[in-house]
Steps between C-alpha positions, in 0.01 A plus 500: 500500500832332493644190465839365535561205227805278610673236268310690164678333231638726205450254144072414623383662831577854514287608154192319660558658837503853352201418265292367807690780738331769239134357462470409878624858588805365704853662559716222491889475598657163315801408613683171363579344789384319805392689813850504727624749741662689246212600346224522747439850474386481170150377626510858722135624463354184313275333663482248264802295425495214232808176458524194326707190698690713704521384863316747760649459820336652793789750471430565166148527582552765794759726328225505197226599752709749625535650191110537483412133321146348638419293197761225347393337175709255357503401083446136606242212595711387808584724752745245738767725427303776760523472823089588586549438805718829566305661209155447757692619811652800323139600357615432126194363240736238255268429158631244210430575112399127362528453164335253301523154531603385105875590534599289792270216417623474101859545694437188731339286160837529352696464750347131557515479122877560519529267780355205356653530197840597611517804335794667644706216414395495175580865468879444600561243252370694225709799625818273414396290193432210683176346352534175692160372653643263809392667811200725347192255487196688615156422650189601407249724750193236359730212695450715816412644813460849558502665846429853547562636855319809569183551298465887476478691199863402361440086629131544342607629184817213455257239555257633252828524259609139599104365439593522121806276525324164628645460815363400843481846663480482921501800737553604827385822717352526812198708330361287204326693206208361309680610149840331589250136527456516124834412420640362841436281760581625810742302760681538850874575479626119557301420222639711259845391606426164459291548150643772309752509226539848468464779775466852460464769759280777558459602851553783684843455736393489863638427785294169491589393161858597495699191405169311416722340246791348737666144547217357695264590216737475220559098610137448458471583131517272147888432436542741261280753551515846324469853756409781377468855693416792339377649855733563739831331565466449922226234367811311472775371729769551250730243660242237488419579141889485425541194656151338367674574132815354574310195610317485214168498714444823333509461115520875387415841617356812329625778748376826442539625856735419774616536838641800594449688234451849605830755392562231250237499206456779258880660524785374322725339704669358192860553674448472826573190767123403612460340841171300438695158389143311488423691214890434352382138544134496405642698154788216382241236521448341142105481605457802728337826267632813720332827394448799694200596633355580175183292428285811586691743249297577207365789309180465704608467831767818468187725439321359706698471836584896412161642431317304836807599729452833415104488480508328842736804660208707333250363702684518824574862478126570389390281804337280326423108473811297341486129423845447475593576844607182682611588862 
């Protein structure tokens, strides 16, 4: 049974992936790098094929299939990056690998901690010996309110982290859990742009919800508010949420995705001329936190993502039932 492992990182993925590899009874190929037309063929007579972020085309898709793929898995939650649609008309099975919710919900918690308390700013002047306090008062998460869009497993888990702090906590989703009412009150989407303080994202990116945070909705929030998105940058019009900062309608941002991301994150592009100038601007803001796409990346997750991805191409070859398949 074989499987062809794209974008297997060297320094923490490719020790699990023989590990797992050996006790599921898998013949794996691991390549470094994303699935391109340069290296389709390496996926000739797997059946299984398993990425991270790398965008699947439907020409990515077909010269895979051709090369004997059926099943996709990819070592993410989100899966926005496939196109399904040509996966379903091309007869391909695409699975995720979720990890646990901890990482990505501690990530968000200090990312509003670092907002509110202007942490990045801080961090500069320290770099250069200036220990000057002008321009660095903070605010305190018991003097506010909390939204929390998206009450999954990740928007779940920040609100139970948040419950500790004092705050008001509000939430939105269009299904409400029972759990998520012990430490939030549930609201419509106007009123948590008209109530909340803080805003932090956890949705899946749809085609519905893309840009839920634009200049219409951006105009209804507190002056001042604080965005947070650990999700998925297309949540975000970038341009709006440029121009809401230089307003000062929006009073910080902790960024840890972005808009148009994919090709970008994870290489190091250290010398090279980028074209996405929102995230140029977004990053020389004095109270914009820029990191990338990281929240998810601990010791936990790595395992994790790598042992289900491979567990789940298991199943498929054996024919058998696999909860992580999602279209």
């Amino acid at each position: 049974m074989k499987v062809t492992v794209y974008n297997c990182r060297e320094f923490d993925e490719k020790a699990l992936f023989i590990k797992y590899g050996k006790e599921l009874g898998l013949e794996l190929v691991l390549c470094p790098d994303a699935p391109g037309p340069g290296n389709l063929e390496l996926a000739k007579g797997s059946r299984c094929v398993d990425i991270l972020t790398s965008k699947m085309t439907r020409e990515l898709l077909a010269g895979l299939r051709e090369n004997g793929m059926r099943y996709l898995v990819t070592r993410t939650i989100g899966y926005d990056h496939i196109d399904t649609e040509a996966a379903k008309e091309l007869g391909i099975t695409v699975a995720n690998a979720p990890y646990g919710p901890h990482g990505v919900a501690d990530y968000a918690v200090m990312l509003i901690l670092m907002s509110i308390r202007k942490m990045k700013r801080i961090i500069e002047r320290t770099n250069i010996q200036d220990y000057t306090l002008q321009g660095i008062q903070g605010r305190e998460l018991k003097d506010l309110t909390v939204g929390v869009i998206g009450t999954g497993r990740i928007g779940e888990t920040v609100l139970r982290n948040l419950s500790g702090f004092g705050c008001r906590l509000i939430a939105y989703d269009i299904f409400q859990k029972e759990e998520v009412k012990k430490y939030a009150e549930y609201v419509t989407l106007e009123q948590m742009w008209e109530k909340a303080d803080i805003i932090s994202l956890h949705a899946p990116l749809t085609e519905e919800n893309r840009h839920m945070i634009d200049g219409e909705s951006i105009a209804k929030m507190k002056d001042g508010v604080v965005l947070v998105n650990t999700a998925r940058g297309g949540l975000m019009d970038s341009q709006a949420l440029i121009a809401g900062i230089e307003s000062g309608k929006i009073g910080a941002a902790g960024l840890d995705v972005v808009e148009n991301e994919f090709g970008l994150y994870y290489y190091d592009r250290k010398s090279d001329v980028l074209t996405n100038r929102e995230l140029a601007v977004l990053r020389g803001f004095p109270n914009v936190t820029v990191t990338h796409h990281m929240a998810f990346y601990t010791d936990d997750c790595v395992e994790t993502v790598v042992r289900d991805s491979l567990t789940g191409c298991k199943l498929f070859l054996e024919g058998k039932e696999n909860p992580w398949r999602v279209a």
